[in-house]
C-alpha positions as CSV (number, residue, x, y, z in Angstrom):
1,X,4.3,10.8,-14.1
2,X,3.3,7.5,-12.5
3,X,5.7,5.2,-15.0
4,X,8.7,7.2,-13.6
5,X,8.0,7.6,-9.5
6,X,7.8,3.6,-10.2
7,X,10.5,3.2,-12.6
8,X,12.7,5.5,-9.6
9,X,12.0,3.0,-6.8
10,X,12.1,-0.3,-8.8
11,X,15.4,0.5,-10.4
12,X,16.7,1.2,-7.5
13,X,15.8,-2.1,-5.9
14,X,16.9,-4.4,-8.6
15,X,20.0,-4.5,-8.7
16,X,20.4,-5.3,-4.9
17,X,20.5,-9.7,-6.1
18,X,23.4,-8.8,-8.6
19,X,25.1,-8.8,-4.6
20,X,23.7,-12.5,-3.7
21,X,27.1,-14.0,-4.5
22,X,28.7,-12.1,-1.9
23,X,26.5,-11.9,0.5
24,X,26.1,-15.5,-0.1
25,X,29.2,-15.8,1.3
26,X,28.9,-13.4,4.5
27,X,25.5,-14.7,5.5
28,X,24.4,-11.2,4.4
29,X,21.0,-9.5,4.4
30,X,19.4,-7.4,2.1
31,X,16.6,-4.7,4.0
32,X,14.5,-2.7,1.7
33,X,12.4,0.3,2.9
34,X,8.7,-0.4,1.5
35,X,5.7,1.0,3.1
36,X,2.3,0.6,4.3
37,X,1.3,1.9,1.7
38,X,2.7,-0.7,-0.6
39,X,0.2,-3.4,1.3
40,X,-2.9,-1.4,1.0
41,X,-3.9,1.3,-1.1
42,X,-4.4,5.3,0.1
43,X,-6.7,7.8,-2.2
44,X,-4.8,9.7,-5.0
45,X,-1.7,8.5,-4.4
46,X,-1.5,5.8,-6.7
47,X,1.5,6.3,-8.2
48,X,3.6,6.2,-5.1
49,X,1.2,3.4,-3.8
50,X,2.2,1.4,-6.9
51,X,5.9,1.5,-6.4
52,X,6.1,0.5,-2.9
53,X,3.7,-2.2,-3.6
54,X,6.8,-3.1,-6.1
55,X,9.4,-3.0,-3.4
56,X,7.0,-5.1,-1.1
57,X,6.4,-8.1,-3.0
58,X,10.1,-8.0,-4.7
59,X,10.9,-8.4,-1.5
60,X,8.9,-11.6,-0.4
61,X,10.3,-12.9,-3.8
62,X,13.7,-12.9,-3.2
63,X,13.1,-13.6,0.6
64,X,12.0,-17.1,-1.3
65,X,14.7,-17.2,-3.8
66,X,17.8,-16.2,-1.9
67,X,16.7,-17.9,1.7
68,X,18.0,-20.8,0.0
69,X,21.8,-19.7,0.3
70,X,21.0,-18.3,3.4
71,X,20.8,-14.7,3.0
72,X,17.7,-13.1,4.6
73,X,15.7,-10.3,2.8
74,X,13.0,-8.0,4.6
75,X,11.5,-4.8,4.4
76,X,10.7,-2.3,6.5
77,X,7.3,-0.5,6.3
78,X,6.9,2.7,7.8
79,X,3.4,4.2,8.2
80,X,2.2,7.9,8.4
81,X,4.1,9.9,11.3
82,X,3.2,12.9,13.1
83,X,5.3,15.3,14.3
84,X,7.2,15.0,17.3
């Protein structure tokens, strides 16, 4: 169960440098949607823990290796919410 909620959420983040050359030339941004969760850790849910933790530090790597060629990469990391 784990290997797939992770394989789900870092396959879908992947592929976003195949774009670099473009937005290369756009001055383009890539924004990912991480979580807190992906910085810390919260009790049995490791799984989903795991894969934001994925998108999280993908994210500071490219943020190094595209910043370069001037295209910015962040994330944004929700925590919990309550209802309105």
């Amino acid at each position: 169960m784990a290997e797939g909620h992770v394989d789900r959420h870092r396959s879908r983040v992947l592929w976003l440098p195949r774009g670099a050359a473009h937005l290369e030339k756009t001055r383009g941004a890539i924004v990912n949607t991480a979580s807190v969760s992906g910085i810390g850790g919260d009790w049995g849910m490791s799984p989903y823990n795991t894969a934001k933790g994925v998108v999280f530090n993908l994210t500071r790597a490219l943020a190094l290796d595209l910043g370069k060629k001037g295209i910015r990469v962040n994330a944004v990391c929700p925590s919990l919410t309550g209802p309105a």
